[in-house]
C-alpha atoms as a printed R data frame, in Angstrom:
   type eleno elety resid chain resno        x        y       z
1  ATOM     1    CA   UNK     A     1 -189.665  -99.325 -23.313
2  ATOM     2    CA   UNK     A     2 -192.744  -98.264 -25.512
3  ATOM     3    CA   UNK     A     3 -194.842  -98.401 -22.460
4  ATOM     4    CA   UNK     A     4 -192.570  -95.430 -21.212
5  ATOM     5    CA   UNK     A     5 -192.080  -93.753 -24.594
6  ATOM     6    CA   UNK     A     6 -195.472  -93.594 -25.026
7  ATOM     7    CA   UNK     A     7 -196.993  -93.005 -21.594
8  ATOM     8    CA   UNK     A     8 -194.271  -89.952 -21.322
9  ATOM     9    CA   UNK     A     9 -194.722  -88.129 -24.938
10 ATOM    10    CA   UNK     A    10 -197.929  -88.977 -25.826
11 ATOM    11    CA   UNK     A    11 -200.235  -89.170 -22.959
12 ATOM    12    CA   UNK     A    12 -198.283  -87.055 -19.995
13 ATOM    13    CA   UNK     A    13 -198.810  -89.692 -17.818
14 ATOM    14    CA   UNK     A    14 -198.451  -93.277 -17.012
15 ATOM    15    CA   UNK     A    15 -202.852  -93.992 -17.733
16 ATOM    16    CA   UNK     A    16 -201.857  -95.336 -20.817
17 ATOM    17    CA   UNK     A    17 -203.845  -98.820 -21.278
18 ATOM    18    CA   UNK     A    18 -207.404  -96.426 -20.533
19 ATOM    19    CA   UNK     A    19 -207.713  -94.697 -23.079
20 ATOM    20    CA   UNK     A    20 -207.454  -95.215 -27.514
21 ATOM    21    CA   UNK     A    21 -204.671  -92.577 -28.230
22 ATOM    22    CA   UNK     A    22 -202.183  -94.394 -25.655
23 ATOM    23    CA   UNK     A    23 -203.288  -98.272 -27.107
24 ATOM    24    CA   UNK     A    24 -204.789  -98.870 -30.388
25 ATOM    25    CA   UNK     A    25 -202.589  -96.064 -32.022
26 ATOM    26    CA   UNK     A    26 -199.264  -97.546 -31.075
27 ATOM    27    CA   UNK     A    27 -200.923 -101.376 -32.134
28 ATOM    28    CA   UNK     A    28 -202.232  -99.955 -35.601
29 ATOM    29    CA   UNK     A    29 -198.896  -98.040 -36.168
30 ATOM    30    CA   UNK     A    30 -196.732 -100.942 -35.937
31 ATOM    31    CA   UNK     A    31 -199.261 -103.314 -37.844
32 ATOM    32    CA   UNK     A    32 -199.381 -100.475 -40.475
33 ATOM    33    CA   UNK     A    33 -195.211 -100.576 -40.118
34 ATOM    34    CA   UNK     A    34 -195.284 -104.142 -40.611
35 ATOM    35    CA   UNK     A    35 -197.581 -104.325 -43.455
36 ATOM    36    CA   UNK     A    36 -195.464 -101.540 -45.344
37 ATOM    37    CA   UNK     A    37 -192.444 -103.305 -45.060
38 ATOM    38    CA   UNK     A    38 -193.959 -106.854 -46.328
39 ATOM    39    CA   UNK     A    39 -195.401 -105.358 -49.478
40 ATOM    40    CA   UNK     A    40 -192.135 -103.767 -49.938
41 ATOM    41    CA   UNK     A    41 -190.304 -107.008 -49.240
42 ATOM    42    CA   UNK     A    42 -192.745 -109.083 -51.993
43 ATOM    43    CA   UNK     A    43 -192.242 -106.472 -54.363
44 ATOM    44    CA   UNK     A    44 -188.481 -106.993 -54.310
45 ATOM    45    CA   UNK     A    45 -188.459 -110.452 -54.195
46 ATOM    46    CA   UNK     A    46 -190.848 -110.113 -57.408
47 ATOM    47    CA   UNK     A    47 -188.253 -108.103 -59.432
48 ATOM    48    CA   UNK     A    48 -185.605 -110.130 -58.786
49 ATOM    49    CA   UNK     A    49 -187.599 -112.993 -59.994
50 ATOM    50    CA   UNK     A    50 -188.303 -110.869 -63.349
51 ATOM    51    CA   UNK     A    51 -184.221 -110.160 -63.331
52 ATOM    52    CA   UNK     A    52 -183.490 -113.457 -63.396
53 ATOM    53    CA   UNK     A    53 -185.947 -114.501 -65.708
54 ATOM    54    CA   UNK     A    54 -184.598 -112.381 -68.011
């Protein structure tokens, strides 16, 4: 499915692997995406940790 979403809105067509915009956006968006959502993950578990300690 994010071969078509991609190929379709971003590019216009389906030479998606040849060229940057069409991979290594769509890899460094969802590392990004995944990094975002692990900080804000350890940052919960942290003040829950300072809650309790309380």
């Amino acid at each position: 499915m994010g071969v078509l979403l991609i190929a379709l809105s971003v590019e216009k067509s389906f030479a998606m692997p040849g060229s940057i915009l069409g991979t290594w956006v769509p890899f460094a968006r969802i590392f990004l995406s995944t990094y975002i959502t692990g900080l804000s993950v350890e940052n919960t578990e942290k003040e829950k940790a300072v809650a309790l300690g309380s």
